[in-house]
C-alpha positions in Angstrom: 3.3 48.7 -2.4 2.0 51.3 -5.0 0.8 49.4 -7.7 -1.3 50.1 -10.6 -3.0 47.3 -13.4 -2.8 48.3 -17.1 -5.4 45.8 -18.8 -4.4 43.8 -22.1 -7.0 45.6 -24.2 -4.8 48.6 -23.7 -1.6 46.9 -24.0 -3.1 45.5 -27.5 -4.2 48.4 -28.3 -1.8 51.5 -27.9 1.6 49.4 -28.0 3.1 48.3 -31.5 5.9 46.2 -30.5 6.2 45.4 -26.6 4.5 46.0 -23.6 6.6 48.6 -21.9 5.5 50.6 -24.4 2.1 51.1 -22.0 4.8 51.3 -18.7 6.5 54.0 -19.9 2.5 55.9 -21.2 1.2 55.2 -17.4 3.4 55.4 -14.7 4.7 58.4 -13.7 7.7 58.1 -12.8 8.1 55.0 -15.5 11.0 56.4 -18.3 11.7 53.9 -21.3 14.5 54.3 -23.3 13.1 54.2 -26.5 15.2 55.4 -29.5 13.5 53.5 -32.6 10.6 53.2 -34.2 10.2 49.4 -33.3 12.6 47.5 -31.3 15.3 48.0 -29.0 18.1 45.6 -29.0 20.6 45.0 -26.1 24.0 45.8 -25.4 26.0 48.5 -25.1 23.8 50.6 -27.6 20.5 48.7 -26.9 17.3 50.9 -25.8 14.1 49.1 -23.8 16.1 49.9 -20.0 13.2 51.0 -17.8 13.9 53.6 -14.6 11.1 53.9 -12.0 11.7 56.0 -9.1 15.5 56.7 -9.6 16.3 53.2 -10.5 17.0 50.8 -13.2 20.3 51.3 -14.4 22.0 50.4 -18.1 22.0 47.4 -18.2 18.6 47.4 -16.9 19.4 45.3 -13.7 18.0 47.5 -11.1 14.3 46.9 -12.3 12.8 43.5 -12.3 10.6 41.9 -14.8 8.8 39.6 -14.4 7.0 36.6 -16.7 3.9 35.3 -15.6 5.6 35.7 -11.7 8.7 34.7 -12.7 12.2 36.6 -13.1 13.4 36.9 -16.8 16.8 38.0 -16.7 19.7 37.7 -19.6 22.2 35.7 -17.5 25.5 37.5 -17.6 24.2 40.9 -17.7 21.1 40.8 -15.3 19.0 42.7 -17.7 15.8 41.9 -18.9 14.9 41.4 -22.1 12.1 43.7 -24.0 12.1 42.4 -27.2 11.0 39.4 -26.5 7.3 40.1 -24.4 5.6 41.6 -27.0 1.4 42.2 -27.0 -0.1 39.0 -27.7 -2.4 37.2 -25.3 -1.3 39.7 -22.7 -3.9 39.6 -20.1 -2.5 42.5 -18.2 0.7 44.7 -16.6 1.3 45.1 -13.4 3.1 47.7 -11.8 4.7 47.6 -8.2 6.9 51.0 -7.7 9.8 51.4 -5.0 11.7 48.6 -3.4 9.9 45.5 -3.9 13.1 42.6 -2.6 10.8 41.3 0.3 8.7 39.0 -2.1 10.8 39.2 -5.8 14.5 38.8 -4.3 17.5 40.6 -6.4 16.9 43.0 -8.8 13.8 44.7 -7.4 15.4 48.3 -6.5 12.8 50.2 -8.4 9.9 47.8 -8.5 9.0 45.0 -10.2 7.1 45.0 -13.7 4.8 41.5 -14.0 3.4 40.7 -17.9 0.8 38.0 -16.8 0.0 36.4 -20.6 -3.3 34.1 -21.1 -5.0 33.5 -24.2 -8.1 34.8 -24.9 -11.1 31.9 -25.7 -13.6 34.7 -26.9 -11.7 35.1 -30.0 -10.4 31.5 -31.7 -8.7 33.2 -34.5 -7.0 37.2 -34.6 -5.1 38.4 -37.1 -4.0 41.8 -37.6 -1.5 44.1 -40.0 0.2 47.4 -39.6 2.5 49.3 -41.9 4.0 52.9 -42.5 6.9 54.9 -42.7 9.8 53.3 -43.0 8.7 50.5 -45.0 8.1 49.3 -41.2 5.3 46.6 -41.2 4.0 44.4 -37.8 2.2 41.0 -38.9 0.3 38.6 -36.3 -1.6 35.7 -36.1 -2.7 34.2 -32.9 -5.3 30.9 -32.8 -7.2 29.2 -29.5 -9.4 26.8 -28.8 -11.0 25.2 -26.2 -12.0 21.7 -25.8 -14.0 20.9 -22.4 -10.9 21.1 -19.7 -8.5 21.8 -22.3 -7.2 25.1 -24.0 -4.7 25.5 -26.3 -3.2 28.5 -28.0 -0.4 29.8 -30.9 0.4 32.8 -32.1 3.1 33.5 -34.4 3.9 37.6 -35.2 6.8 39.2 -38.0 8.1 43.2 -36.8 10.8 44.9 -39.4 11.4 48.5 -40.1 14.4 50.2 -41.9 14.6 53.1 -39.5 14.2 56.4 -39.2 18.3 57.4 -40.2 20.9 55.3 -41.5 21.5 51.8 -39.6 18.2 52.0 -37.3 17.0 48.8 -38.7 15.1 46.2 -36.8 13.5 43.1 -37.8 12.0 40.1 -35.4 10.1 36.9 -35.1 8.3 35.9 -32.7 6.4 32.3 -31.8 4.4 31.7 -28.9 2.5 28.9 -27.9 1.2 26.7 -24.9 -1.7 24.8 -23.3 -3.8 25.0 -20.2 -5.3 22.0 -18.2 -8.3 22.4 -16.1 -7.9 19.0 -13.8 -10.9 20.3 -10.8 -11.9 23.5 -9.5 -9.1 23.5 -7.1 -6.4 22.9 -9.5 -4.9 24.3 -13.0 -2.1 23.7 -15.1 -0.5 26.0 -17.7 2.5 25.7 -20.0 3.7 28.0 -22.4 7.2 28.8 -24.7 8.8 31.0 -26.7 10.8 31.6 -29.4 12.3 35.1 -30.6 15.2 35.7 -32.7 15.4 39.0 -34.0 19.0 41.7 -35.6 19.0 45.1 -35.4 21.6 47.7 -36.1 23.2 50.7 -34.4 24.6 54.0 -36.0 27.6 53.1 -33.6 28.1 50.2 -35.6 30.4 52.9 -37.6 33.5 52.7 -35.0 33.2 49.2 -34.1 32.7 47.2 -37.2 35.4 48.8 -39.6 34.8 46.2 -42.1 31.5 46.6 -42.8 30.2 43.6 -42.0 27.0 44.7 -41.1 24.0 44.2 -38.4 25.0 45.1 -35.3 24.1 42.7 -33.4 22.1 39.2 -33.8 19.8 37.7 -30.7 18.0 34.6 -30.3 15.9 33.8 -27.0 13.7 31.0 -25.5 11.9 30.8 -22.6 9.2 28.1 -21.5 7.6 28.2 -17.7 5.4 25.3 -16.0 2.9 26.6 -13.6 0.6 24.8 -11.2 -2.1 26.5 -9.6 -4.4 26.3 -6.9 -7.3 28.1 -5.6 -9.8 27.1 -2.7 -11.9 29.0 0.6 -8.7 29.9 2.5 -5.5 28.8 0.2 -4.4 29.5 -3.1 -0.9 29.7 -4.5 1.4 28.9 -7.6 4.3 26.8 -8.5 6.4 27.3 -11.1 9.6 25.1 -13.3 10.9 28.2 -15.8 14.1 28.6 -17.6 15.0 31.0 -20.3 17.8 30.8 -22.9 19.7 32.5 -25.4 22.2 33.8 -27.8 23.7 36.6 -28.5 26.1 37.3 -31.2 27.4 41.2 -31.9 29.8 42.3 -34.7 32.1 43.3 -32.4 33.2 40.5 -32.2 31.3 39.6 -28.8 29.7 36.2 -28.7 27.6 35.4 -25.6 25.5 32.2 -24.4 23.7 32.0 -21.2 20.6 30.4 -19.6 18.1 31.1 -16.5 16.6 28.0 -14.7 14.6 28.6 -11.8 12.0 27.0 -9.2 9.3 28.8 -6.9 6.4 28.4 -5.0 3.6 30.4 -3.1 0.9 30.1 -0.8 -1.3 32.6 0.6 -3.3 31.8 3.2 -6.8 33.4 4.5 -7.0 32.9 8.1 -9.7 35.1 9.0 -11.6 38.3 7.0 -8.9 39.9 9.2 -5.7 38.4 9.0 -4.1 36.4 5.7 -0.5 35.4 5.8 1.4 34.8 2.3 4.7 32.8 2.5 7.2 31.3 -0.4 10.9 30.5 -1.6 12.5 30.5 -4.8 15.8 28.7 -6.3 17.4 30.0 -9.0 20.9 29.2 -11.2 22.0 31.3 -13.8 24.9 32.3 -16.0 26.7 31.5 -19.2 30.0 32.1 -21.3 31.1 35.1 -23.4 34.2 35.1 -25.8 35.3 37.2 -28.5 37.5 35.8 -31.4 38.4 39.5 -32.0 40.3 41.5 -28.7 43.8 40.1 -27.8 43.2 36.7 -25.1 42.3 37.7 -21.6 40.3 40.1 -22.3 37.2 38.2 -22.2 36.6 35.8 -19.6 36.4 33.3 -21.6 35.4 30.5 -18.6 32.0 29.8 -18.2 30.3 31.1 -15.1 27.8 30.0 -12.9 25.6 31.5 -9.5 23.0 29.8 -8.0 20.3 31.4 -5.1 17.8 30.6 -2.6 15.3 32.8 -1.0 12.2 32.1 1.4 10.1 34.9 2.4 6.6 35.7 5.0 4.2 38.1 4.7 1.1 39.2 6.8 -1.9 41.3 6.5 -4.1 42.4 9.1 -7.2 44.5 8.7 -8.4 43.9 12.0 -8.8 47.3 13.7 -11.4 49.4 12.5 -9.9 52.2 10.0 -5.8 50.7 10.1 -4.5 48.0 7.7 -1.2 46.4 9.0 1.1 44.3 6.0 4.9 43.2 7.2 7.2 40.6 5.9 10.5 39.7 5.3 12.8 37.5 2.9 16.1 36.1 3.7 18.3 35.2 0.7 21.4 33.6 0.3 23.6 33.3 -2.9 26.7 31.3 -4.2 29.1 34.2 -3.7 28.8 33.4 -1.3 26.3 36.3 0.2 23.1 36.6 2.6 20.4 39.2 2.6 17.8 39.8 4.9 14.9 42.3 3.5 12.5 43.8 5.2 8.9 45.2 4.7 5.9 47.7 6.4 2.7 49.1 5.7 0.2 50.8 7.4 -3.2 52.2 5.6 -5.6 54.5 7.4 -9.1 54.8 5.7 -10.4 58.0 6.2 -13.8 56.7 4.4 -13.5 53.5 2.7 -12.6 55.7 -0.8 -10.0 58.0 0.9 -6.9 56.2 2.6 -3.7 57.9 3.4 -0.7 55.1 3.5 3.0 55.2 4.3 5.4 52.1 3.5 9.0 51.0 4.0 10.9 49.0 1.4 13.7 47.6 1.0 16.0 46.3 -2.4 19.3 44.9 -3.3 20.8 44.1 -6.2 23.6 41.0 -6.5 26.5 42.1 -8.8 25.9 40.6 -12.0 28.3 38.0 -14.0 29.7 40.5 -16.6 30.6 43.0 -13.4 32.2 40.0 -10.9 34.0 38.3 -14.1 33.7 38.5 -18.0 35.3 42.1 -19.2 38.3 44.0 -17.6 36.5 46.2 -15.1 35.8 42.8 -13.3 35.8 42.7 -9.9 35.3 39.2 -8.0 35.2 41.1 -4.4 32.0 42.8 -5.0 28.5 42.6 -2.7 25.1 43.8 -3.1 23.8 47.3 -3.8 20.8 48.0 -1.1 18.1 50.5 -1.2 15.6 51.6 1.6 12.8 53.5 0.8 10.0 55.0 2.9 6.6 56.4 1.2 3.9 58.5 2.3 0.8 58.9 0.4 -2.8 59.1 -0.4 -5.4 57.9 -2.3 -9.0 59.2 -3.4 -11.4 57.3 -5.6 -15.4 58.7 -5.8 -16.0 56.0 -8.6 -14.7 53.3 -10.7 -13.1 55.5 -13.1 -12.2 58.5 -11.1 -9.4 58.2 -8.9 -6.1 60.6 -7.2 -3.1 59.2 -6.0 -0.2 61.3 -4.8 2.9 59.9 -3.3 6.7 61.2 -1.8 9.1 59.2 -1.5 12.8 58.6 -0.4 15.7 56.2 -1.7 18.7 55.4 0.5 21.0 53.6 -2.0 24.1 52.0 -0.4 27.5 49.9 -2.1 26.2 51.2 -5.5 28.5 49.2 -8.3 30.0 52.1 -10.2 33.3 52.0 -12.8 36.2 54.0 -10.9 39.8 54.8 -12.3 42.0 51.9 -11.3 45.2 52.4 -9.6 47.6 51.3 -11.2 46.0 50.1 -14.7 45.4 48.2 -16.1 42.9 47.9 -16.7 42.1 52.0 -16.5 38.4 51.0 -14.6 37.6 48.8 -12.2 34.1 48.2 -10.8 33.9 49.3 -6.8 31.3 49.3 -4.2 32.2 53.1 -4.0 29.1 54.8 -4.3 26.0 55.9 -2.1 22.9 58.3 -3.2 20.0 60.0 -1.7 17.1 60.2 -3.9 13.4 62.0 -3.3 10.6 62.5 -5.7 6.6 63.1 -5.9 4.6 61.2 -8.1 0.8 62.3 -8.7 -2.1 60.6 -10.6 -5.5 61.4 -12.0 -8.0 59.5 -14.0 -11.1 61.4 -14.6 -14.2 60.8 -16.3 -15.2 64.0 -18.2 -18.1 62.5 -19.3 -19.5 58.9 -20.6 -17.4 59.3 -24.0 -14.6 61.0 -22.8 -12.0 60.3 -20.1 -8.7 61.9 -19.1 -5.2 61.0 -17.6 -2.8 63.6 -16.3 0.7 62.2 -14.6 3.3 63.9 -13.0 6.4 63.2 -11.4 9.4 64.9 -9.9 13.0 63.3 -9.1 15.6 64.6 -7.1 18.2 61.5 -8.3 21.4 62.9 -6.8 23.9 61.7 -8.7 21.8 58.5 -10.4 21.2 61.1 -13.2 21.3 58.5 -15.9 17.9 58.4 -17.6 15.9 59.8 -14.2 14.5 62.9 -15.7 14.0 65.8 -13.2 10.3 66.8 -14.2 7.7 64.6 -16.2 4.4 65.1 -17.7 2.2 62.8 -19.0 -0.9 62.9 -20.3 -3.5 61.1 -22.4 -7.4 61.9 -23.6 -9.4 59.4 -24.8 -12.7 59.9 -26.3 -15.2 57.6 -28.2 -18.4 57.9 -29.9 -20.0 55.0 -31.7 -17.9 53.0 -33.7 -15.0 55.6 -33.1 -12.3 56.2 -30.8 -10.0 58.7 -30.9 -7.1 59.3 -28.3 -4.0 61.8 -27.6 -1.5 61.0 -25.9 1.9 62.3 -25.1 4.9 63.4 -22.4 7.0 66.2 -21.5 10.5 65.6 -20.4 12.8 68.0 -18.7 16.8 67.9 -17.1 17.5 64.3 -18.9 20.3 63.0 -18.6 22.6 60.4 -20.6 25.2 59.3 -18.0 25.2 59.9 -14.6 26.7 63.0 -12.2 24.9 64.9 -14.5 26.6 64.4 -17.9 25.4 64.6 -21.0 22.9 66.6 -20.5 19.9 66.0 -23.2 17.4 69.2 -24.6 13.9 69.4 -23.3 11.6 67.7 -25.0 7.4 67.4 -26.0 6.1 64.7 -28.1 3.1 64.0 -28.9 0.9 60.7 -30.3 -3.0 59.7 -31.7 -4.1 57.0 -32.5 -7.8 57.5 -34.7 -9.9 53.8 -34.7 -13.3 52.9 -36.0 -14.7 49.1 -34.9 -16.9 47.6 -37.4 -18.1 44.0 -36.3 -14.9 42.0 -36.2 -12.8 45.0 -37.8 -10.8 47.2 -36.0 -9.1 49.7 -38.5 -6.7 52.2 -37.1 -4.4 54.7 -37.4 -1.3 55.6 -35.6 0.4 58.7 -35.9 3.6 59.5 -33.4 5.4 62.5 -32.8 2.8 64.3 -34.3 4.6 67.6 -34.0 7.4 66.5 -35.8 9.9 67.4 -32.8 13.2 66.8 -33.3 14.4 65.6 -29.3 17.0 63.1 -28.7 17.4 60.6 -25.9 20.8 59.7 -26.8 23.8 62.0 -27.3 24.2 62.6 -31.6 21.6 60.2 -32.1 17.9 61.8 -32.7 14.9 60.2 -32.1 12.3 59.2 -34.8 10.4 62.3 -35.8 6.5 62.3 -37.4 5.9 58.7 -38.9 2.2 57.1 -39.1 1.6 53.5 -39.4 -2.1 52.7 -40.6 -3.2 49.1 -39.6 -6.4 46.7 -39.3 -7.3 43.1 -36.6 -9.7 41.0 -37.1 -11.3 39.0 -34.5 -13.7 36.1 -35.2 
């Protein structure tokens, strides 16, 4: 797979409110819908949705995220849920681009994002404080400690803004906390929860709450995961208990509970420098119940839903021959529907020189139909099956030191039984969801990380999508950039994108304008101080990323953590 590592120093660094905020900055062919200046919210109007490669959808159930290995996933919808990962004590991202069902199951059509989180014992107590325009202010504190074997950890963190224009507001908590266990150098044991409630509103709010009853919509989330590791000569592996919850309450009318519970284990397994084998299965039950008090009976399902899945997968590497590197694999997974899947996976990597290896790959995704799209709303269909995505990829990749690297990359999606809302014949209702569409998609993704000198470094990104007719946030050109220089005690960084041929819907509706925008950030460390300074859009450009609804223009937010 093509994978790249964003560390949690930058994560903590550049992002203000979640850590996609760095996927969108680093990959790509990574676009974020982002329409606020903090938050996103869910929903019909909600932002956060993620497309890699042509995929992702809105709802966001084409792209998996991950927790710490796990899948977090809004039960009815399938989506995930970027208001709740935030920055703190995340260790690092990890990207994994194209097809990735073989080891992650459902979901994974355009890759899999992972936010591994660990607390950091360097620091026992950080605190920091940003405000600005807006009257939008970000408080957190985070404290950890550890005690021989023992580590323990809390951090607690307060996000509002009023918005850029009328009913943009955001506001959200956020609590986090856990313990690790240390039993022998074989085996580890880590716990963690969360709790994050947070409202926003929505200029749409306008048509759909006629009463003025105001925020648009009201969420509240837990999740909590148990994970037992373990590490020696020739195994190590994980195994995880995890289960997320929550509720979500929009003044609409809609009123939505639902809850994720799942099990899953790992091993890999190093037979020989040579040859290493990696094997696991997953269980998962999900789902919920939606009503609304509001719409005439029988338009929500009302009935609470259930679906429950099994996977078990194999994967090999062998390095054995002298230049060629060999991974397959394969998953088989079966779900309630009832449903199988069987999904493949090959690589092969010729090393030129050890820094210079040309690779090629073929994936394979699906995507199970969600609850909302078999049962809850109108458009319902109970008949429907998986979407599936294969995906070849050539490439290459050059590094001639640690921070100086190329990476270019074509690849090709062949996306079958995509879910879609046709007309319904006869209504009602006037849409139904089908199996009724296919797509071939083709793009070119390049990288390069260059060192200019010791004090200043470079990133230039660049991808091109053909997305036939997945236009739907999968821009045709993007641009990306970001230069980072420091001296001393300061660091000073640009950073920005430019977006061409975005769409809003797909089969190229809505059609959005072009659009450059352009950050900084400006820091000076002093000891324990960091004191910063954020300023976005810096060339005040007005651009949109939603029809009639423009996106926040200049707005600074100045801001200070301390570390002890």
């Amino acid at each position: 797979y093509t994978h790249q590592i964003i560390p949690g120093n930058l994560v903590k660094t550049y992002a203000t409110h979640s850590a996609l905020e760095l996927v969108d900055m680093a990959f790509p062919s990574a676009f974020t819908l982002d329409k606020k200046v903090i938050g996103y919210g869910v929903g019909p109007v909600g932002g956060g949705s993620v497309n890699i490669r042509g995929q992702g959808g809105k709802p966001n159930s084409g792209l998996l995220v991950l927790i710490n290995g796990h899948p977090d996933i809004m039960g009815l919808f399938g989506h995930p849920l970027p208001d709740v990962y935030g920055v703190d004590d995340m260790e690092q991202v990890e990207i994994l681009a194209g097809p990735a069902s073989t080891v992650f199951g459902s979901n994974a059509m355009g890759g899999v994002i992972n936010m591994k989180t660990r607390p950091d014992y360097a620091k026992w107590l950080r605190f920091s404080a940003e405000g600005g325009s807006f009257n939008t202010h970000n408080l957190g504190l985070s404290l950890n400690t550890k005690l021989n074997d023992w580590g323990f950890f809390i951090s607690a963190r307060h996000n509002k803004t009023n918005g850029h224009i009328d009913q943009t507001g955001f506001e959200s908590y956020r609590i986090q906390g856990g313990l690790e266990y240390k039993f022998d150098p074989v085996w580890s044991l880590f716990i963690e929860g969360r709790y994050v409630p947070y409202s926003f509103d929505d200029p749409s709010r306008d048509d759909n709450d006629p009463a003025g009853l105001g925020t648009y919509g009201k969420i509240k989330r837990s999740t909590g995961e148990i994970i037992l590791e373990n590490k020696t000569k020739t195994l190590s592996g994980s195994t995880q208990l995890y289960g997320n919850w929550g509720h979500h309450k929009f003044y609409d009318g809609f009123d939505g509970r639902d809850y994720t519970y799942g099990f899953s284990s790992y091993q890999q397994w190093d037979t020989s420098d040579d040859l290493n084998f990696s094997a696991g299965f997953d269980l998962i039950n999900y789902g919920g119940k939606a009503q609304n008090d509001i719409t005439p009976p029988g338009i929500v399902n009302d009935e609470e839903q259930n679906l429950k899945s099994a996977g078990l997968y194999i994967l090999g590497f062998y390095r054995g021959l002298k230049k060629f590197n060999f991974n397959f694999g394969a998953r088989y997974q079966h779900i309630s529907l009832p449903e199988e899947n069987i999904s493949p996976v090959l690589g092969i990597t010729y090393s030129i020189i050890p820094q210079f290896q040309l690779y090629t790959n073929y994936q394979n995704g699906f995507r199970y139909p969600t609850i909302n799209e078999l049962y809850i709303f109108p458009p319902r269909n109970p008949d429907l099956v998986a979407e599936n995505l294969n995906s070849i990829e050539i490439g290459l990749r050059y590094y001639w030191s640690s921070n100086n690297s190329i990476r270019l990359s074509y690849y090709y999606n062949d996306v079958k039984n995509i879910i879609q809302l046709i007309p319904n014949t006869p209504p009602p209702p006037p849409f139904r969801y089908e199996n009724s569409g296919s797509a071939i998609q083709h793009g070119v993704e390049s990288q390069f990380h260059i060192s200019l000198t010791n004090n200043l470094a470079l990133q230039i990104n660049y991808s091109y999508l053909d997305p036939d007719q997945i236009t739907a946030y999968n821009p045709k050109h993007q641009f990306k950039y970001a230069l980072i220089y420091h001296w001393h005690l300061l660091q000073v960084s640009a950073y920005g994108r430019y977006v061409d041929a975005l769409y809003a819907d797909n089969n190229h509706k809505d059609r959005l304008p072009d659009y450059h925008v352009l950050n900084m950030r400006i820091g000076v460390t002093l000891n324990q101080w960091d004191i910063y300074l954020k300023l976005r859009n810096v060339l005040d450009r007005l651009y949109y990323v939603e029809p009639d609804y423009p996106a926040p223009r200049f707005f600074m937010l100045a801001g200070v953590n301390l570390g002890l």
